[in-house]
NULOMAR-591658 format. One record per residue: z, x, y of N, C-alpha, C in turn. Coordinates in steps of 0.001 Angstrom, whole numbers, padded with zeros to 6 digits, always signed. Layout:
<atoms>
ZXYZXYZXY
...
</atoms>
This chain:
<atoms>
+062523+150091+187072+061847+151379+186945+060369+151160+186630
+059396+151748+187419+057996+152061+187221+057629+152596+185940
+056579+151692+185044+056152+152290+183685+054659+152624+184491
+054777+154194+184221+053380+154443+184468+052775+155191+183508
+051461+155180+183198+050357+155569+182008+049460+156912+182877
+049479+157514+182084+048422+158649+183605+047399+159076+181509
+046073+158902+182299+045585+158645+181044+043989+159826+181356
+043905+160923+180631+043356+161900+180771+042268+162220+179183
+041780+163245+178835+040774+163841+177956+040800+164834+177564
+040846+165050+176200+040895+166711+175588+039277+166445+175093
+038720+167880+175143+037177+167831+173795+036625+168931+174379
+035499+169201+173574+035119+170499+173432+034350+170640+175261
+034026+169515+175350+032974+169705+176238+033699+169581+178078
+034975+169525+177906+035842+168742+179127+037138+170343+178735
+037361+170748+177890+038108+171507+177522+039842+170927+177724
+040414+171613+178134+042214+171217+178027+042878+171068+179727
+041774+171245+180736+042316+171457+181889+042995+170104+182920
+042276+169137+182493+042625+167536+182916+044226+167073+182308
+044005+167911+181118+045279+166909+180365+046232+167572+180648
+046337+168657+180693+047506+169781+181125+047942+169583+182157
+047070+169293+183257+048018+169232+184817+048348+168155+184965
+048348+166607+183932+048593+165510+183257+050120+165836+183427
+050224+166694+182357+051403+166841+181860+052059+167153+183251
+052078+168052+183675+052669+168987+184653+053138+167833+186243
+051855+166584+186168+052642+165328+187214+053622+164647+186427
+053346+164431+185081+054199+163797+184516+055857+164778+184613
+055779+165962+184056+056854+166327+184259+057379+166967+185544
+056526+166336+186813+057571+166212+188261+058373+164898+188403
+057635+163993+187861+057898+162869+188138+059235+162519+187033
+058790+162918+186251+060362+163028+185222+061706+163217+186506
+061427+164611+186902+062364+165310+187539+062817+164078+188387
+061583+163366+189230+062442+162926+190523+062866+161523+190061
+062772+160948+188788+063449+159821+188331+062209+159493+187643
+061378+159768+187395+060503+158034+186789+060523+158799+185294
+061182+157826+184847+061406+158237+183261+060717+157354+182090
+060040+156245+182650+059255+155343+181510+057572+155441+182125
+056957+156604+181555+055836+157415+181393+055088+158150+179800
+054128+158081+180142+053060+158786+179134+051927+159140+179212
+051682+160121+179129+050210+160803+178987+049459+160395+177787
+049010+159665+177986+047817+159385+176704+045693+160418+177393
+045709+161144+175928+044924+161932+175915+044318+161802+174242
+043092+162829+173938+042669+163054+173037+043858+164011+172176
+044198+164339+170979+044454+165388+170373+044378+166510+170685
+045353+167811+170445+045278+168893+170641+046861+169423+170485
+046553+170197+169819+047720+170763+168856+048492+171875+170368
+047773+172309+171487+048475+173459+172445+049010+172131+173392
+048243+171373+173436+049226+169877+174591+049930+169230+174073
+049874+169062+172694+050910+168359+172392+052423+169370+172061
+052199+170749+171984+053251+171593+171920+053959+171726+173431
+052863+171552+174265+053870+171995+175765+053548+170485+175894
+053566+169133+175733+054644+167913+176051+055559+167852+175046
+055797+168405+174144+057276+168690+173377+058004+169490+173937
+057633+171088+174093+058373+171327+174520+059153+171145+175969
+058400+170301+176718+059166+169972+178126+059462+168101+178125
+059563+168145+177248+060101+166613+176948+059220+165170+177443
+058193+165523+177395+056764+164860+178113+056276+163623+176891
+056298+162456+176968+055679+161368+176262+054068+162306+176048
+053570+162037+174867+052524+162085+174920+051832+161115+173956
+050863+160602+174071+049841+159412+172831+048645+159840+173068
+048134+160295+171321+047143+160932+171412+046188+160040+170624
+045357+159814+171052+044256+158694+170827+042970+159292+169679
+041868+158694+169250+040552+159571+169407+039996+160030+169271
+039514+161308+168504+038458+162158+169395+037131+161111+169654
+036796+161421+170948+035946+161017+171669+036404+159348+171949
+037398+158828+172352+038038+157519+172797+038620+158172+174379
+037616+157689+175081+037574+157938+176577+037827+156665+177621
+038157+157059+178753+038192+156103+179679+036966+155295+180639
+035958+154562+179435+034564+154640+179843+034294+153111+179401
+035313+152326+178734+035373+151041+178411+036130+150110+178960
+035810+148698+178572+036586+147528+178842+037869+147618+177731
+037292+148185+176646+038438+147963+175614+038964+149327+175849
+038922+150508+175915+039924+151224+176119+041078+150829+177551
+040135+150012+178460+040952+149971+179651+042042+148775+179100
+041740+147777+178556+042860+146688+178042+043451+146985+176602
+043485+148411+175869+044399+148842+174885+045332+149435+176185
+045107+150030+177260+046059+150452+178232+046788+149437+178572
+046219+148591+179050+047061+147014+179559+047680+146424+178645
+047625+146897+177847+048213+145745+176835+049977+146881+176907
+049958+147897+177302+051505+148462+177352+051938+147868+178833
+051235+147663+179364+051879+147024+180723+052774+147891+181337
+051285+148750+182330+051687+149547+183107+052194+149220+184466
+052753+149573+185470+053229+149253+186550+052198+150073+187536
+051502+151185+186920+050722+152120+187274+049756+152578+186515
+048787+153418+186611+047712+154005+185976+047192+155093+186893
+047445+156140+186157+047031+157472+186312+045457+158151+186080
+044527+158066+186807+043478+158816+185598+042820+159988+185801
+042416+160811+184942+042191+162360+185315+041026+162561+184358
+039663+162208+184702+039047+162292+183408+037467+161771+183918
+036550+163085+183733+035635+163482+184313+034526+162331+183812
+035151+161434+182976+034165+160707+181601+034307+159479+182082
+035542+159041+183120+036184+157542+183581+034971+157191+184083
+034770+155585+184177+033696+155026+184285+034459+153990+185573
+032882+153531+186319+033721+152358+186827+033912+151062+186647
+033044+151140+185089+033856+149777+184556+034731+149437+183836
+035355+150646+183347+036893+150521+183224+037709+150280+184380
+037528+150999+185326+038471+151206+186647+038542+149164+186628
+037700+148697+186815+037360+147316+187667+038083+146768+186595
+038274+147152+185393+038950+146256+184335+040558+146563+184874
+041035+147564+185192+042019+148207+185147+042229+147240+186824
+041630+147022+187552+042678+147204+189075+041868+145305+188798
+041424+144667+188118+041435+142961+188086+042524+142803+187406
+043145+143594+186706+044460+143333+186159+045350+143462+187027
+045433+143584+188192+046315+144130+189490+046957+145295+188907
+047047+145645+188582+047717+147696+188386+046882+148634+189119
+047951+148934+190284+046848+149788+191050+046779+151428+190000
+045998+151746+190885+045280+153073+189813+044779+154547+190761
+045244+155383+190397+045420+156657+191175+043976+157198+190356
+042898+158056+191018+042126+158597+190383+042274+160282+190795
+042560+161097+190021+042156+162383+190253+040990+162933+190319
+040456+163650+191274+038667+163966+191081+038245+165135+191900
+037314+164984+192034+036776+165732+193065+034904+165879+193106
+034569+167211+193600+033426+166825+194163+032322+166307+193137
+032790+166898+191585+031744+166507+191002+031925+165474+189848
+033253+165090+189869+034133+164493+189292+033636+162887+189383
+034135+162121+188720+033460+160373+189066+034064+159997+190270
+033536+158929+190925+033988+158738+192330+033645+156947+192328
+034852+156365+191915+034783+154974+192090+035785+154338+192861
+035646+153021+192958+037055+152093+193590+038502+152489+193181
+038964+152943+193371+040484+152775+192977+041617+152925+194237
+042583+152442+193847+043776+152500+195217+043906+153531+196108
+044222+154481+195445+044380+156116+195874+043968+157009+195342
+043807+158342+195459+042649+159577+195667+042924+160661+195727
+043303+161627+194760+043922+163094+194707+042633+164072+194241
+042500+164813+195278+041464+165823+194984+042067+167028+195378
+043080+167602+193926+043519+168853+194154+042641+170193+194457
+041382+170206+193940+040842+171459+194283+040278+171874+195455
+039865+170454+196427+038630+170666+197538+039355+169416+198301
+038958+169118+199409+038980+167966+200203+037541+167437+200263
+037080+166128+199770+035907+165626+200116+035075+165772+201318
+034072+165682+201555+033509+165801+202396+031997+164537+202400
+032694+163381+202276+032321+162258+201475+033172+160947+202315
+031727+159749+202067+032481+158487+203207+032696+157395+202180
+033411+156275+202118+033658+155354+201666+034584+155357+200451
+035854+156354+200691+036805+156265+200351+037857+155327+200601
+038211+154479+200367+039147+153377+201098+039882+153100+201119
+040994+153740+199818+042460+154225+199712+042939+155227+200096
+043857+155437+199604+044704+156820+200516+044056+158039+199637
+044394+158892+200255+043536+160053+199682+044851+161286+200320
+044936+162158+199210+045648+163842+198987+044750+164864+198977
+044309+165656+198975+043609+166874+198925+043872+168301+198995
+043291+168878+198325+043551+170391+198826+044804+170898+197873
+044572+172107+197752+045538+173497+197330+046584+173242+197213
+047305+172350+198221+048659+172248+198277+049395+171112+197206
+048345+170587+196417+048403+169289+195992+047970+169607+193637
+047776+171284+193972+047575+171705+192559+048626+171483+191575
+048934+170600+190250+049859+170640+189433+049993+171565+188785
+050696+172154+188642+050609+173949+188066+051979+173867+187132
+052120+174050+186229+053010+173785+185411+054464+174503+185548
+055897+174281+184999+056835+174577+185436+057163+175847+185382
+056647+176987+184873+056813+178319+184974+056481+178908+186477
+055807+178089+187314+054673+179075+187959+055535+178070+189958
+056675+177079+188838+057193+176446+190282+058263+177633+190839
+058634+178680+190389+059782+179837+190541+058949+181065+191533
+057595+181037+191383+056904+181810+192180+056679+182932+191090
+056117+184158+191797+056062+185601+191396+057478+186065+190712
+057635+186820+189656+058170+187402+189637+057955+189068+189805
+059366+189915+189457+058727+191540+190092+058589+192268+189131
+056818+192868+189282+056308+193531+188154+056975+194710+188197
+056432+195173+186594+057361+196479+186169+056142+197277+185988
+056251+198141+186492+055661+199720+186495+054992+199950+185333
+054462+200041+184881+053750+200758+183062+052678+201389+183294
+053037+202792+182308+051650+203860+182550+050210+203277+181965
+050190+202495+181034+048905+202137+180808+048070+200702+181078
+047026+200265+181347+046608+199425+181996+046453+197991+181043
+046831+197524+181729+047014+196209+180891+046132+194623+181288
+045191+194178+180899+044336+193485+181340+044263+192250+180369
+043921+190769+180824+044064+189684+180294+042791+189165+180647
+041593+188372+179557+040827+187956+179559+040613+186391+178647
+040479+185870+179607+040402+184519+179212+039839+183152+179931
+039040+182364+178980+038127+181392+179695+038779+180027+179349
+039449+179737+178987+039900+178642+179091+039837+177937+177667
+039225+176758+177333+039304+175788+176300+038007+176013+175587
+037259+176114+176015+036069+176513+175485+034818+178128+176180
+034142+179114+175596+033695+179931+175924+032517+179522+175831
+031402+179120+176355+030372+178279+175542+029201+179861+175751
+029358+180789+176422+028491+181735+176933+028984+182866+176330
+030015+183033+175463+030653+184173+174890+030938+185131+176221
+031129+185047+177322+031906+185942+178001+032867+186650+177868
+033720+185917+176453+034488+187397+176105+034358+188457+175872
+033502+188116+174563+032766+189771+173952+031854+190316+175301
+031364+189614+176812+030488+190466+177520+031663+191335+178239
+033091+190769+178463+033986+191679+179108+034396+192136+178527
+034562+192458+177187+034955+193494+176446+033908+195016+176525
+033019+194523+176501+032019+195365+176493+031817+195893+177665
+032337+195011+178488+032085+195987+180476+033126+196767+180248
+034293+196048+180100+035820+197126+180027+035541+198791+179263
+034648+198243+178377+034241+199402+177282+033837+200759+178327
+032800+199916+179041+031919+200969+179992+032717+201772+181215
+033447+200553+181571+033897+200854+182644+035406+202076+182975
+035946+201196+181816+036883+202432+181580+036983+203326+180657
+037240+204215+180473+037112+205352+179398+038560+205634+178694
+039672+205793+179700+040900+205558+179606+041446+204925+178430
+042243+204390+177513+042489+203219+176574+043440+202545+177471
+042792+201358+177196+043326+199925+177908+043696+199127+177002
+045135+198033+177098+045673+197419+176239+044993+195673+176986
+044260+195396+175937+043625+194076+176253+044256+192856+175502
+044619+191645+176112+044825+190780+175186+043560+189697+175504
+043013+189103+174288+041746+188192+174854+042266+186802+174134
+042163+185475+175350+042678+184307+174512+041531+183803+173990
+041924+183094+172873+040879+182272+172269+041601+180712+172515
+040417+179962+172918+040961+178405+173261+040304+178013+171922
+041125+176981+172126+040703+175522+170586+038996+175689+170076
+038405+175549+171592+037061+175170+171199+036009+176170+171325
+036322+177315+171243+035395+178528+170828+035104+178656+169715
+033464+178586+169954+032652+178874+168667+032234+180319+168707
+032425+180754+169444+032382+182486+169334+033399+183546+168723
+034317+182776+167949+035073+184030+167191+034284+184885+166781
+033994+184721+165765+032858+186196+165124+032446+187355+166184
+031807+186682+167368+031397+187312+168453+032353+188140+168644
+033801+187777+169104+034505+188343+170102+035601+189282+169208
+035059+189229+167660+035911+190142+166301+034596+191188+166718
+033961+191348+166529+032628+192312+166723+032737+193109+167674
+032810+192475+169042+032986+193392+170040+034591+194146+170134
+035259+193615+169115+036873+194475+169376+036568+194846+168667
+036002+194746+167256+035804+195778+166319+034921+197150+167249
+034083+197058+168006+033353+198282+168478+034140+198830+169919
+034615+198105+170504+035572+198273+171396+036877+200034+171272
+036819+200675+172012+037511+201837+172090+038859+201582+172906
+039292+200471+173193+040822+200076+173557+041355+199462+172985
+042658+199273+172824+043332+198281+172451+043801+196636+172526
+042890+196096+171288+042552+194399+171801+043371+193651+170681
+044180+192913+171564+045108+191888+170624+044182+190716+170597
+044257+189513+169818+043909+188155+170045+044611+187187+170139
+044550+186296+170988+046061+185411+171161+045503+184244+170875
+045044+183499+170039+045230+182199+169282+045241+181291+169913
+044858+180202+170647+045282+178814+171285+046668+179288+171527
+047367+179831+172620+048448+179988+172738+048831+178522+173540
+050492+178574+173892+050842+176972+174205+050918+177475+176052
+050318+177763+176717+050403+178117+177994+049740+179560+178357
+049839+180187+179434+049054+181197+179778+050230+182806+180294
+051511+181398+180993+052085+182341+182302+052551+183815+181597
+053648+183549+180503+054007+184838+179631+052824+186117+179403
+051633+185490+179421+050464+186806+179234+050405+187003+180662
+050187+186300+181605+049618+186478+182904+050538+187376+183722
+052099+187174+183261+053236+188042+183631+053039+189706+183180
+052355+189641+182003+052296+190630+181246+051139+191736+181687
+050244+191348+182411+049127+191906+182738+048995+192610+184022
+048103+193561+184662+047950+194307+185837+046718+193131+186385
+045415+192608+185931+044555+191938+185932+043731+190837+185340
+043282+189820+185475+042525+189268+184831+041094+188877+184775
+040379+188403+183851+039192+188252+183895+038891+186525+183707
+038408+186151+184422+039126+184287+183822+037573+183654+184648
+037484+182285+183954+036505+181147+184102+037918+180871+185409
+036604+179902+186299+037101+179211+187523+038137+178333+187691
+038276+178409+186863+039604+176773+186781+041026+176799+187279
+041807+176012+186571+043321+176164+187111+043863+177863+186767
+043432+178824+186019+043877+179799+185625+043987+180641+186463
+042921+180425+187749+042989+181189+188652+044165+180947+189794
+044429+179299+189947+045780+178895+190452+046405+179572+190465
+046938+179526+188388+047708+179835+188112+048287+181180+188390
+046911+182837+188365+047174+183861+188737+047513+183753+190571
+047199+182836+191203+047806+183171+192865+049111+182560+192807
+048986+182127+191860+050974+181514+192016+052008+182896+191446
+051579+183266+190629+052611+184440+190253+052194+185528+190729
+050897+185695+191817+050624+187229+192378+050030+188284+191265
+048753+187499+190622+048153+188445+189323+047296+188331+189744
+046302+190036+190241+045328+189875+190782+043955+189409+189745
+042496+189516+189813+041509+189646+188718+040260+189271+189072
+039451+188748+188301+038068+188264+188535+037595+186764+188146
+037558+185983+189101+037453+184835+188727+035580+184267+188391
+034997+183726+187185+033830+183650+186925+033582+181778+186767
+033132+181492+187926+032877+179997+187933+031486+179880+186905
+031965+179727+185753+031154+179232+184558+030679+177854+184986
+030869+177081+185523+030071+175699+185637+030057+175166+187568
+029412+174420+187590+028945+174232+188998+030428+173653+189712
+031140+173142+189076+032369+172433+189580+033672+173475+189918
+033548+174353+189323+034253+175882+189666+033717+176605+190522
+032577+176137+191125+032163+177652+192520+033156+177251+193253
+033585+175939+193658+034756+176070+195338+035849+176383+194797
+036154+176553+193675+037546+177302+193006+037635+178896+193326
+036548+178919+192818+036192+180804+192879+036139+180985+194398
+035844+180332+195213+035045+180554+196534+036478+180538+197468
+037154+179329+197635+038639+179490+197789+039436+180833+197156
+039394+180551+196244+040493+181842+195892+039865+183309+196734
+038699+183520+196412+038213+184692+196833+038499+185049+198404
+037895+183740+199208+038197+183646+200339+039612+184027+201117
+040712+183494+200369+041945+183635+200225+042413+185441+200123
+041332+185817+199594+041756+187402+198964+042534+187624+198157
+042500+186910+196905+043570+186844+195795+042744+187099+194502
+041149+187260+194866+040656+188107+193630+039093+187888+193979
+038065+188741+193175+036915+188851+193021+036107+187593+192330
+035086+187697+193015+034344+186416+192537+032721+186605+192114
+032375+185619+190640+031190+185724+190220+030875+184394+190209
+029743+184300+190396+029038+182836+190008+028326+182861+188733
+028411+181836+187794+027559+182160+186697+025940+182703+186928
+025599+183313+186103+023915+183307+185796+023530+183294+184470
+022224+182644+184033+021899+182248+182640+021261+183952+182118
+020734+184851+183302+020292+185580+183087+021359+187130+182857
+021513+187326+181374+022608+187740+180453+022614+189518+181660
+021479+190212+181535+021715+190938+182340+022264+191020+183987
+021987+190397+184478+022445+190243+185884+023713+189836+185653
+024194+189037+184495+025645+188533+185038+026267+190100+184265
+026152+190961+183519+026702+191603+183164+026874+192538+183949
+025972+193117+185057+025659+193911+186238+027132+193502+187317
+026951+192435+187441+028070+192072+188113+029412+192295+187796
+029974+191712+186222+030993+191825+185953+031266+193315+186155
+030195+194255+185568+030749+195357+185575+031168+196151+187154
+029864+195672+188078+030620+196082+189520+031665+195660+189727
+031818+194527+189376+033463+194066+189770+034489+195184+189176
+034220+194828+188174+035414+196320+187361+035335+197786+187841
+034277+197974+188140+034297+198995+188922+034895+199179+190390
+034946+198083+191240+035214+198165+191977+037133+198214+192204
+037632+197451+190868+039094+197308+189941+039076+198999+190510
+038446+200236+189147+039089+200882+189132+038560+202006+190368
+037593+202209+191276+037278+202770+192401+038656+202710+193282
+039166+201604+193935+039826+200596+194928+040815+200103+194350
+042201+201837+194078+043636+201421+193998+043917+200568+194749
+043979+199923+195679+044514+199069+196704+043872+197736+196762
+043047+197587+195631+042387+196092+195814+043572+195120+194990
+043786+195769+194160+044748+195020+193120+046168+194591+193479
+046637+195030+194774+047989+195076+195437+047917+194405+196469
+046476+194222+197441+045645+193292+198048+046266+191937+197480
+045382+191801+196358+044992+190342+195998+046243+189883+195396
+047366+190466+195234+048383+190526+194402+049884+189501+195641
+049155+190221+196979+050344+190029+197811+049632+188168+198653
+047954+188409+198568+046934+187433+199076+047543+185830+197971
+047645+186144+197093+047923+184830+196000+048797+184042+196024
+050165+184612+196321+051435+183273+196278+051284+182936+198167
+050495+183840+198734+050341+182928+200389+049697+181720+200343
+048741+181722+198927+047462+180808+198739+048160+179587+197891
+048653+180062+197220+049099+178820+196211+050930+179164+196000
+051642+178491+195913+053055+178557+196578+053548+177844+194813
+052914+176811+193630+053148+176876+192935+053520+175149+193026
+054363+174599+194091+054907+173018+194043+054329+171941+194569
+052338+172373+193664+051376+171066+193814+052066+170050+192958
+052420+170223+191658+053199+168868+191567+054357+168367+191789
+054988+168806+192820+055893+167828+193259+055557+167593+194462
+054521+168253+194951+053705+167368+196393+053531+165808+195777
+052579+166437+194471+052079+164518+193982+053095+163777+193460
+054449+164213+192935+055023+163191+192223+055896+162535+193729
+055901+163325+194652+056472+162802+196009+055332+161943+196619
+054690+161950+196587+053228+161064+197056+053360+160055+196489
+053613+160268+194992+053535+158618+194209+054299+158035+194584
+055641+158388+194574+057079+157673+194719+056921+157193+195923
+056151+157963+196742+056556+157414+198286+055400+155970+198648
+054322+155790+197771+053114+155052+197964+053458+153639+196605
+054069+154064+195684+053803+153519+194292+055671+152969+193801
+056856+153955+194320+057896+153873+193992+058805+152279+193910
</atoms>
């Protein structure tokens, strides 16, 4: 049996999105036999709850002990991997060269803005490169997203409710306070009372902010805590308001329409895909606080103008993302690595 290491990054500045879909190959690969595995990552009290609860090795290293050394790459070797996994925007390539002179070939996850060095093989779930001197095998694209085991069952069928129910959330870190700015569009936009839940990730330094604006806020705003996953709220909601990342996946896998806001340059082909797709509205960041607020709020406006946008993007999402990117990859490994 294959001992493989798939070795990823939690921190304020990388947020929780690398290590999570970590988990989510690890637990395909469980499924299709490979049972002597581990995710080694930084700390974090919401990843280490969902690799407990789905029975996922996890070793948590660190803070700030990255894949950017000779000695982090031979504390890996020294478990004597059969494989090496890496997902981690920080990997260097002189670890990699430490890692594949040891002969252990080494899978890199990446993409366009992601590190781009030597290694065996090449998974770029969000985009397909458009880039030469790749020289291993290479995966790409949508079909290849690890999306965690709630979201492998598809859509389920929403239930009817008279009042509007909306989910706002950026992920691991808010670094622009965009919560409290969509609270405050919602404010404008609807008049109605709306039942809001807003997540707070690990690494938001904007609490205060986003107590302020629910304190002035005229709807109804829960706060959901570092919760251990997303899907249970995302089930729960008519819409969302979300940073570019896997969250937006995650809403075309269960058919939840919303507004996707590529907060950093590596999220526009996230937003740009999905949108394209017709599975939700799209913003690009701007530093300039008014203009991006102009926007959010057309968007919401356009939510409640355009009954039929939301049933649109609702039916546009599981065509786009089907939910079994990781067992595309744990079938890729087995079939290249097994």
């Amino acid at each position: 049996m294959k001992r493989i290491i798939i070795r990823s990054e939690i921190n304020a500045g990388t947020g929780m999105g690398h290590a999570i879909r970590c988990l989510w190959i690890a637990k395909a690969l469980q499924d299709i036999g490979f049972t002597d595995l581990v995710v080694v990552s930084e700390a974090s009290d919401p990843v280490k709850m969902l690799a407990r609860q789905y029975g996922i090795p996890h070793l948590s290293v660190s803070v700030g002990c990255l894949p950017d050394s000779e000695a982090d790459a031979k504390n890996l070797l020294s478990r004597c991997p059969d494989l090496l996994i890496v997902d981690s925007p920080h990997a260097t390539s002189t670890w990699a060269e430490k890692i594949r002179k040891a002969g252990i070939p080494l899978v890199l996850i990446s993409g366009i803005t992601g590190p781009q060095f030597e290694a065996d093989a090449y998974l770029w779930p969000e985009s397909c490169p458009d880039v030469n001197g790749l020289n291993g095998m290479l995966v790409c694209g949508e079909r290849y997203l690890p999306l965690a085991p709630p979201y492998w069952r598809g859509p389920s069928e929403k239930l009817l409710h008279q009042e509007r129910r909306i989910l706002v959330t950026f992920g691991g870190v808010d670094h622009y306070d965009l919560s409290s700015m969509a609270i405050r569009a919602l404010d404008e936009v609807f008049e109605e009372l709306c039942y809001i839940r807003v997540i707070v990730g690990p690494y938001y330094s904007n609490l205060d902010k986003i107590k302020n604006a629910v304190a002035s806020s005229h709807h109804r705003i829960e706060l959901v805590i570092e919760p251990a996953g997303l899907d249970t709220h995302l089930r729960w909601c008519d819409f969302v308001i979300s940073a570019g990342g896997t969250t937006l996946f995650e809403m075309c896998a269960l058919g939840v329409p919303g507004i996707g806001i590529a907060v950093w340059a590596l999220q526009e082909p996230v937003v740009t895909n999905v949108v394209g797709a017709g599975a939700a509205q799209g913003i690009l960041y701007k530093d300039n606080e008014g203009a991006m607020y102009d926007e959010l709020r057309q968007a919401l406006m356009r939510v409640r103008n355009e009954p039929m946008l939301l049933k649109a993007q609702s039916i546009a999402g599981p065509k786009y993302i089907d939910g079994q990117g990781a067992f595309r990859v744990a079938s890729w490994i087995e079939r290249f690595f097994g």
